[in-house]
C-alpha positions in Angstrom: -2.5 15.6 -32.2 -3.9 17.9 -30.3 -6.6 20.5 -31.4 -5.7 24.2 -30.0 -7.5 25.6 -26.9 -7.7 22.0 -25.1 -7.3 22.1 -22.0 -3.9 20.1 -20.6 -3.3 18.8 -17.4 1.1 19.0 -17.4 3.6 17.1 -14.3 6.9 18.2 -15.4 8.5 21.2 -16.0 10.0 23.4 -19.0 13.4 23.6 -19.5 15.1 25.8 -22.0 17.0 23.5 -24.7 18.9 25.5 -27.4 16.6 28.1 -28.6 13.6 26.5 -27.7 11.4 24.6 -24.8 11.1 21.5 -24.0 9.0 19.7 -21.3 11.2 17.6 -19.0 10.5 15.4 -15.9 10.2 17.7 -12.4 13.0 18.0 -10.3 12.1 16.4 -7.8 11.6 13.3 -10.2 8.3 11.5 -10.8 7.2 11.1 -14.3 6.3 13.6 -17.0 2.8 13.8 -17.5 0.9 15.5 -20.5 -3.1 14.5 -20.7 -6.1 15.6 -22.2 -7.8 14.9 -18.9 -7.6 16.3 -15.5 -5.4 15.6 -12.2 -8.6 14.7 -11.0 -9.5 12.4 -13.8 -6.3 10.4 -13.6 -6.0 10.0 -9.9 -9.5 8.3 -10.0 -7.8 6.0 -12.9 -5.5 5.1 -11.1 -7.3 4.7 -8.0 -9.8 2.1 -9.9 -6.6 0.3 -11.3 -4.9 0.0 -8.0 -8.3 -1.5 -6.7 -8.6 -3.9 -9.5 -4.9 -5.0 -8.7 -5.6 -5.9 -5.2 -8.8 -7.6 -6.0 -7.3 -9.8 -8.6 -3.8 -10.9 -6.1 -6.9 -11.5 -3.3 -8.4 -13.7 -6.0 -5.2 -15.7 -6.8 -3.8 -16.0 -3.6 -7.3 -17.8 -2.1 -7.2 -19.7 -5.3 -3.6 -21.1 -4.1 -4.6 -21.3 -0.8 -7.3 -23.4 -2.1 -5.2 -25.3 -4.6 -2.3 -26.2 -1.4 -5.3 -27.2 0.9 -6.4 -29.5 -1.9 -3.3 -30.5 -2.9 -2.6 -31.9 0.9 -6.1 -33.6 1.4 -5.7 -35.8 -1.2 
């Protein structure tokens, strides 16, 4: 739930269904968004997640770097 006057941040667009509204995906595709927190807010989630991503391959992949290299000294 969400408690009136809060703010929304909203990707998508309205469509007119029946008698009613209803929030579909844009047009242009992409995903429909509804948050609580800004555009802001979630591009700099996503932006820390996409870090943590590419840290974690870098990790693994020196780890089976590591693992081959060992693998062929002995």
């Amino acid at each position: 739930m969400i408690a009136e006057g809060t703010p929304l941040y909203v990707n998508g667009a309205a469509v007119q269904r029946g008698d009613g509204w209803a929030l579909a995906k844009a047009p242009g595709g992409g995903e429909l968004t509804v948050s609580t927190r800004s555009q802001e807010e979630l591009l700099a989630a996503t932006r820390r997640a996409t870090k943590a991503w590419f840290a974690g391959a870098g990790i693994l992949a020196a780890a089976g770097v590591a693992a081959l290299v060992a693998g062929l000294v002995i």
